[in-house]
C-alpha positions in Angstrom: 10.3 17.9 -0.2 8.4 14.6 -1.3 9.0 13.3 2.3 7.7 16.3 3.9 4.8 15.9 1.8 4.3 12.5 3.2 4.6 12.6 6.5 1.6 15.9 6.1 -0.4 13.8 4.5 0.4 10.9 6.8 -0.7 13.3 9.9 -3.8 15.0 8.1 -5.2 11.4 7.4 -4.9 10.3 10.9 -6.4 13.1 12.1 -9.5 12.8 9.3 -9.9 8.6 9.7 -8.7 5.9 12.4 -5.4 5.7 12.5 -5.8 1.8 12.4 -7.3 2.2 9.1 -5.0 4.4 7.8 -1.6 2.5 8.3 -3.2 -0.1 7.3 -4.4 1.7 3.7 -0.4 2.7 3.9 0.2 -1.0 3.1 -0.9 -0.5 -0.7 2.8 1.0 -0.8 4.1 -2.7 -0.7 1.9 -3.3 -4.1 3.1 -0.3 -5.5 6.9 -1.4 -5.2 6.2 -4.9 -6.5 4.2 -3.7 -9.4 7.0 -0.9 -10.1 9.4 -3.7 -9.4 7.5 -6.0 -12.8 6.9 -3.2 -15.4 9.7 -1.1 -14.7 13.0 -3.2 -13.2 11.9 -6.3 -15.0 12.1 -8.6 -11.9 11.4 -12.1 -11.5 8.8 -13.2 -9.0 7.5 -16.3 -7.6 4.1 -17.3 -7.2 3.8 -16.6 -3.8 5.1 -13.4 -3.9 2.0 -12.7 -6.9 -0.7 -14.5 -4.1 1.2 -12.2 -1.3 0.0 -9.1 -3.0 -3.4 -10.1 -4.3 -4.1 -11.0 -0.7 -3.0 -7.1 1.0 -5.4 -6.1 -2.5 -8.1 -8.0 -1.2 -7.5 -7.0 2.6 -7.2 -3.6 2.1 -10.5 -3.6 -0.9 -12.5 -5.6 2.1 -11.2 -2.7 4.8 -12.4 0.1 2.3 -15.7 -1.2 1.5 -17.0 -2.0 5.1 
C-alpha cells in the first residue's frame, strides 16, 4: 500500500512541477535514511559522509528557493 502511495504521488508531482525538479526534490530521501540511520540504528559516520548530505541539503534548499 505505502508503495502504491508513492509511486501516486510520484506521478501527480510530475504532472504538477518539472519532472527535473521533482527527482531531484526525491533526493531528500538519501537524508532521510542517513538521519534515520544516526538517531535510530546508532551508526557511525565519517565526516564526509556528514558534508555529503549537508551538500544534497543545500542543493536541494538552493533548487527550492529559485
Amino acid at each position: 500500500m505505502l508503495s502504491l502511495a508513492g509511486s501516486i504521488g510520484w506521478a501527480v508531482a510530475v504532472t504538477l512541477e518539472n519532472a527535473a525538479r521533482v527527482r531531484t526534490l526525491g533526493q531528500i530521501e538519501i537524508v532521510f535514511a542517513f538521519v534515520l540511520s544516526v538517531f535510530v540504528h546508532h551508526e557511525t559516520h565519517k565526516r564526509s559522509d556528514y558534508v555529503a548530505s549537508t551538500i544534497v541539503v543545500a542543493g536541494l534548499l538552493i533548487l527550492v528557493v529559485s
